[in-house]
N, CA, C and O atoms as CSV, one atom per row, in Angstrom:
chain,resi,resn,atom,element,x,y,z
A,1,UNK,N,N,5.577,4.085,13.369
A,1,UNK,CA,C,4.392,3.481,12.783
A,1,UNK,C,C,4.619,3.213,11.293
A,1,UNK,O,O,4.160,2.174,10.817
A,2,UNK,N,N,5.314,4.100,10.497
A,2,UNK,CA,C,5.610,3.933,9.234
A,2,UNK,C,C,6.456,2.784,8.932
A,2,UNK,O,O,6.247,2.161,7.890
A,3,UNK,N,N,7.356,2.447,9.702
A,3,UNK,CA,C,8.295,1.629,9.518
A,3,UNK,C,C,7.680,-0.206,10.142
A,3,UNK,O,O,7.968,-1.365,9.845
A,4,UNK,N,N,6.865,0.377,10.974
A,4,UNK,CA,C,5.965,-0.754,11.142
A,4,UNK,C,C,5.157,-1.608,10.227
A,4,UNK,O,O,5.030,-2.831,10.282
A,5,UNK,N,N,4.538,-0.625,9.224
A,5,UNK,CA,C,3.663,-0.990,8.180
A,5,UNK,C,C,4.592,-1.426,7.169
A,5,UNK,O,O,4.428,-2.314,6.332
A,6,UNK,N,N,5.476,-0.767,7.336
A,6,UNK,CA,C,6.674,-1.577,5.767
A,6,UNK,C,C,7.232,-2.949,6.192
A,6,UNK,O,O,7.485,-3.814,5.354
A,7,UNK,N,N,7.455,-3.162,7.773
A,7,UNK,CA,C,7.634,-4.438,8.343
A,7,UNK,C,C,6.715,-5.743,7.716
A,7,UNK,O,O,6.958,-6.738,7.034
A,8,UNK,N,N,5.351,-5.048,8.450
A,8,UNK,CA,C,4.279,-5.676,7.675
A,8,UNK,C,C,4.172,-6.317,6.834
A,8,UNK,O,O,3.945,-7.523,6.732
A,9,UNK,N,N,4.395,-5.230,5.859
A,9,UNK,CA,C,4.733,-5.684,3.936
A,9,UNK,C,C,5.490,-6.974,3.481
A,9,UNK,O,O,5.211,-7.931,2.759
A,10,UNK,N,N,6.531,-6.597,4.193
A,10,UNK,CA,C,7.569,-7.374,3.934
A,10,UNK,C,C,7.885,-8.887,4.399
A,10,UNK,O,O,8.704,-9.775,4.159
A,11,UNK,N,N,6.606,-8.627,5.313
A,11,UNK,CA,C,6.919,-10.246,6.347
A,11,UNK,C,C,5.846,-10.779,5.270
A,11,UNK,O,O,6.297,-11.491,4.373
A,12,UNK,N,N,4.251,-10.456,5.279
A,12,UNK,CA,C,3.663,-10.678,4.336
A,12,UNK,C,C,4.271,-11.277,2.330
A,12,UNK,O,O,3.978,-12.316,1.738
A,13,UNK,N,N,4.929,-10.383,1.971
A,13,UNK,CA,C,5.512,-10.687,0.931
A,13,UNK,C,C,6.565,-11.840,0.954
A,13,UNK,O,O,6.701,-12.513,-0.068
A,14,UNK,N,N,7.307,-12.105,2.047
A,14,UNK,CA,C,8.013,-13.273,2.041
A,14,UNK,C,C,7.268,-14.795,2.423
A,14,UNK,O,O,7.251,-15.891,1.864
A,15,UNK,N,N,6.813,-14.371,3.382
A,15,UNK,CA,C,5.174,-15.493,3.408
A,15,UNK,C,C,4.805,-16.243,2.255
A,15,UNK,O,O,4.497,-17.403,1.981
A,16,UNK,N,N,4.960,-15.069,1.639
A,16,UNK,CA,C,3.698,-15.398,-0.137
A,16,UNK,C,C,5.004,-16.263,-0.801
A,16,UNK,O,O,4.907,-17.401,-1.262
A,17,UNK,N,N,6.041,-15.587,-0.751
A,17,UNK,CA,C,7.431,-16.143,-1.346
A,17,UNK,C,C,7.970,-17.840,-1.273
A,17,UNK,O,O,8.567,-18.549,-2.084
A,18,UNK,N,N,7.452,-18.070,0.076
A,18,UNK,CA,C,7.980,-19.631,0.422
A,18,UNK,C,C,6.784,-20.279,0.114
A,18,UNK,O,O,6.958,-21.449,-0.228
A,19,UNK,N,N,5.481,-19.850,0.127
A,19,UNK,CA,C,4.606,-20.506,-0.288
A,19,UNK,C,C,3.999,-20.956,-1.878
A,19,UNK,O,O,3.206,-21.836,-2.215
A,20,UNK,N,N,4.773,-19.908,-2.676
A,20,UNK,CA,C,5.509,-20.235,-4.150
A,20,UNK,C,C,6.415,-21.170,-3.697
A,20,UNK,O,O,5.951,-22.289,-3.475
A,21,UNK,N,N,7.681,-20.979,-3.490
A,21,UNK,CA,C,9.264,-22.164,-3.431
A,21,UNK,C,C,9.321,-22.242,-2.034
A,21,UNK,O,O,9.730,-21.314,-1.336
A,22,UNK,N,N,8.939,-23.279,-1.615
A,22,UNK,CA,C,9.585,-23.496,-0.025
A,22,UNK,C,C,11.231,-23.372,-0.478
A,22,UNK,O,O,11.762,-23.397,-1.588
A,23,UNK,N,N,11.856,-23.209,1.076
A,23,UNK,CA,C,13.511,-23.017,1.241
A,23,UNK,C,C,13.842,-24.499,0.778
A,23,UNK,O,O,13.115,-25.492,0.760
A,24,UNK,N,N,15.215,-24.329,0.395
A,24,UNK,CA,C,15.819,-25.521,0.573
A,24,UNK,C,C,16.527,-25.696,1.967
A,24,UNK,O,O,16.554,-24.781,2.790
A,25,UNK,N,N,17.141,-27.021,2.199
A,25,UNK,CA,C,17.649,-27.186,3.381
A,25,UNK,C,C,18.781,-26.296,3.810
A,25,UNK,O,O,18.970,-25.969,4.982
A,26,UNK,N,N,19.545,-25.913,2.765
A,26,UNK,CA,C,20.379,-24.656,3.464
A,26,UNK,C,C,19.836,-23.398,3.898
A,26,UNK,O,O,20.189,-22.721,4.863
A,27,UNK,N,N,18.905,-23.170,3.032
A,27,UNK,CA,C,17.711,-21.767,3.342
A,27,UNK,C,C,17.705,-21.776,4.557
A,27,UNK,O,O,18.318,-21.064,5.353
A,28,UNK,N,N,16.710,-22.938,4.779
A,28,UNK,CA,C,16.337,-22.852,6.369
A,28,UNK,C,C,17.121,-23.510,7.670
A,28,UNK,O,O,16.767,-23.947,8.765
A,29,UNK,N,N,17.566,-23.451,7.420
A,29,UNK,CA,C,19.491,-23.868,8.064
A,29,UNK,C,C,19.704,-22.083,8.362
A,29,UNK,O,O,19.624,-21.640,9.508
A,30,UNK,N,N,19.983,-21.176,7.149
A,30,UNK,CA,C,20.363,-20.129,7.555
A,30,UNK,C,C,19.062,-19.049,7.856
A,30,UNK,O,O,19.230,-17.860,8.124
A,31,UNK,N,N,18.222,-19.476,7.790
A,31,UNK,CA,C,17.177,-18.705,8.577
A,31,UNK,C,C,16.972,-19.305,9.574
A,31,UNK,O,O,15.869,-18.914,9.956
A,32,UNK,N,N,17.333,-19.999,10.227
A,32,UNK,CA,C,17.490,-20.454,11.963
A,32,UNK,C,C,18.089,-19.951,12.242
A,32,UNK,O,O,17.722,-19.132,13.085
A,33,UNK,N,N,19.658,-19.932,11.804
A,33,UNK,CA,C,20.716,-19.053,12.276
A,33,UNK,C,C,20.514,-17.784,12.549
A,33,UNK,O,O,21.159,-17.130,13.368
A,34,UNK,N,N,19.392,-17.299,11.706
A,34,UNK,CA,C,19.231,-15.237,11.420
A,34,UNK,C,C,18.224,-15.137,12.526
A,34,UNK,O,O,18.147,-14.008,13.011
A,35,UNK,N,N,17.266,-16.243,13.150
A,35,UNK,CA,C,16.157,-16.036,13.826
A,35,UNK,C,C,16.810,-16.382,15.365
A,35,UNK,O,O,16.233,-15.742,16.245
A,36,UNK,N,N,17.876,-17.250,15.850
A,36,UNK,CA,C,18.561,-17.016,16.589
A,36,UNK,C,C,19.619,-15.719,17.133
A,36,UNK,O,O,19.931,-15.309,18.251
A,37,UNK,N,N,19.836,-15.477,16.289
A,37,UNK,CA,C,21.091,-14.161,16.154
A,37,UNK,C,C,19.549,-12.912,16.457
A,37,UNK,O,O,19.769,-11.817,16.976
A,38,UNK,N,N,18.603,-13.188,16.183
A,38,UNK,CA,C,17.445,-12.039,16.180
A,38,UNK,C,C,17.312,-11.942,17.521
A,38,UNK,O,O,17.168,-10.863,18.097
A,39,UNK,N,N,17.370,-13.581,18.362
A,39,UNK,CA,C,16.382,-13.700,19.636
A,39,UNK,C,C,17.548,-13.132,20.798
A,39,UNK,O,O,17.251,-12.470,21.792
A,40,UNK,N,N,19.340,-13.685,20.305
A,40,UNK,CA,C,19.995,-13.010,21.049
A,40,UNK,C,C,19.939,-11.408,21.241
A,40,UNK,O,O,19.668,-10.836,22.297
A,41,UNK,N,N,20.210,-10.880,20.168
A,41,UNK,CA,C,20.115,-9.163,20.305
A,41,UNK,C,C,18.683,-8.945,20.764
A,41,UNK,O,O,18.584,-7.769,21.114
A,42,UNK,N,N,17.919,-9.377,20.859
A,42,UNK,CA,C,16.212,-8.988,21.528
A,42,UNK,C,C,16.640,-9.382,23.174
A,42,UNK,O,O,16.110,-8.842,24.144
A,43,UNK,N,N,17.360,-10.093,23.231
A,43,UNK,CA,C,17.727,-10.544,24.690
A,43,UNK,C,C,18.514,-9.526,25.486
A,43,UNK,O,O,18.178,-9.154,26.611
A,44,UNK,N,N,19.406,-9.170,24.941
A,44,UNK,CA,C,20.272,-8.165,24.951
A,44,UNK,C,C,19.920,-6.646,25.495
A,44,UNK,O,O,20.186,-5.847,26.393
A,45,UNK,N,N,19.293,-6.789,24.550
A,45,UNK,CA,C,18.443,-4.989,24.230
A,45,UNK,C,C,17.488,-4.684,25.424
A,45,UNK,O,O,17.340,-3.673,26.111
A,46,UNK,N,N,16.866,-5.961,25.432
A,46,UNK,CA,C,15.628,-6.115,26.800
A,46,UNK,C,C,16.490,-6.003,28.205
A,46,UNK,O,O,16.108,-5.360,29.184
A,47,UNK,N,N,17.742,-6.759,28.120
A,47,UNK,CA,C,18.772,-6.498,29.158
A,47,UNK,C,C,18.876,-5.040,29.636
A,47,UNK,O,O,18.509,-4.480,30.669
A,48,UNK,N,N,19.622,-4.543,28.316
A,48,UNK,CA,C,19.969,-3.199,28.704
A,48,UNK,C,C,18.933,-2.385,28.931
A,48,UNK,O,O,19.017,-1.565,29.845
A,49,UNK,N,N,17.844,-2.467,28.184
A,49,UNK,CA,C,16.454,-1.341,28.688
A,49,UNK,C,C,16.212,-1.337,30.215
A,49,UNK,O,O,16.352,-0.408,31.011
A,50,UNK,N,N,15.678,-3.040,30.489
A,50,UNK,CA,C,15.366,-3.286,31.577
A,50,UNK,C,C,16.488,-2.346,32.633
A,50,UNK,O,O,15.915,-1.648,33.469
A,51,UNK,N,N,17.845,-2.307,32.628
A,51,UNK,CA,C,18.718,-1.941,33.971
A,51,UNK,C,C,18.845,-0.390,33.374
A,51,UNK,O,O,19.469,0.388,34.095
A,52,UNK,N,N,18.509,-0.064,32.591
A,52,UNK,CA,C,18.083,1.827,32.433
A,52,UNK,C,C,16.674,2.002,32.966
A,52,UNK,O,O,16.627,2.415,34.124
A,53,UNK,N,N,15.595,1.790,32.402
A,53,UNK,CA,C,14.584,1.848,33.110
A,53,UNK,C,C,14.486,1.750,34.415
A,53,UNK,O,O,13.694,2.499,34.987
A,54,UNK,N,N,15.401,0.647,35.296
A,54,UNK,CA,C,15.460,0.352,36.637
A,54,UNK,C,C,16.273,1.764,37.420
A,54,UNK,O,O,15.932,2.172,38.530
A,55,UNK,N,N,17.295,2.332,36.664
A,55,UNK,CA,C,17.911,3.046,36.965
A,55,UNK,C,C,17.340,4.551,36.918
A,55,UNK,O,O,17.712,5.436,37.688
A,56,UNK,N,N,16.378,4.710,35.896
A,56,UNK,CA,C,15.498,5.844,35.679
A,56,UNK,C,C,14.508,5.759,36.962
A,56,UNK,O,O,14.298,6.784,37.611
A,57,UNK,N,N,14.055,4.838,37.231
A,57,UNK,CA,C,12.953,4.383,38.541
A,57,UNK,C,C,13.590,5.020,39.662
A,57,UNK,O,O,13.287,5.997,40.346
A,58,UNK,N,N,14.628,4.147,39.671
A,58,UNK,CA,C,15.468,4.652,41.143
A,58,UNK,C,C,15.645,6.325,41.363
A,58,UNK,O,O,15.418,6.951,42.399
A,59,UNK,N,N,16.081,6.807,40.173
A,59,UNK,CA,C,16.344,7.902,40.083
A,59,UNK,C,C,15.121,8.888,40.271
A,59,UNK,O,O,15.158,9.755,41.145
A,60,UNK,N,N,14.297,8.770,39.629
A,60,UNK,CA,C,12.941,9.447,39.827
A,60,UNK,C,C,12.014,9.210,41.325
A,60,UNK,O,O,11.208,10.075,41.668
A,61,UNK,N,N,12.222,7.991,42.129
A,61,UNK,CA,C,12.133,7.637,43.330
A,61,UNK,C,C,13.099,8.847,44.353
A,61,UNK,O,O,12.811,9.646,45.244
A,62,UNK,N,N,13.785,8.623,43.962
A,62,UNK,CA,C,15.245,9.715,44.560
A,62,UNK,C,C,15.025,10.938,44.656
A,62,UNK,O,O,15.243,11.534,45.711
A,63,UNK,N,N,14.415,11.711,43.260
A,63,UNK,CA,C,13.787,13.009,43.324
A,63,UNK,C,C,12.619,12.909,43.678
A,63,UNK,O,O,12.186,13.884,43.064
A,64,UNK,N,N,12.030,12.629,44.024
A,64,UNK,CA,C,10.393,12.510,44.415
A,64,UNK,C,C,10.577,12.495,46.459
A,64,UNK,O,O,10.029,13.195,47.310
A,65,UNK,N,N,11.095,11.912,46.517
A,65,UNK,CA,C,11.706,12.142,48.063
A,65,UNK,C,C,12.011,13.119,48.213
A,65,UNK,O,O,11.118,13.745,48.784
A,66,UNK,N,N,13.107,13.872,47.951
A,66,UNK,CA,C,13.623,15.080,48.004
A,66,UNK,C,C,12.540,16.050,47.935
A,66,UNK,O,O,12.866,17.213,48.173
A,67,UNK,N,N,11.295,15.810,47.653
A,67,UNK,CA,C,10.510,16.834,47.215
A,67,UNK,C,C,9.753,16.989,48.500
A,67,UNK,O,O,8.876,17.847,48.600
């Protein structure tokens, strides 16, 4: 939660930032790049949760039988 609220901050404060100086065209050239590279590892991560979680299921299905 703490680290949430500093998220917050910070998305907020950059907000305020481009709305002083919008990016220039390389700016936002490389903040596509950083917001892509974001959406892969979110893809990723959701991958791997998803087939642990599936595997925790199974597993807890498994002991619950046994019982």
């Amino acid at each position: 939660v703490k680290l949430e609220g500093a998220c917050v901050l910070l998305i907020s404060q950059l907000k305020a930032a481009v709305r002083e100086r919008p990016l220039t065209e390389d700016e936002t050239r490389a903040k596509f790049e950083i917001m892509q590279r974001i959406l892969v590892n979110d893809a990723e991560i959701r991958r791997l949760a998803e087939t642990w979680l599936q595997d925790l299921d199974s597993t807890m299905s498994s002991h619950q039988t046994l019982q």
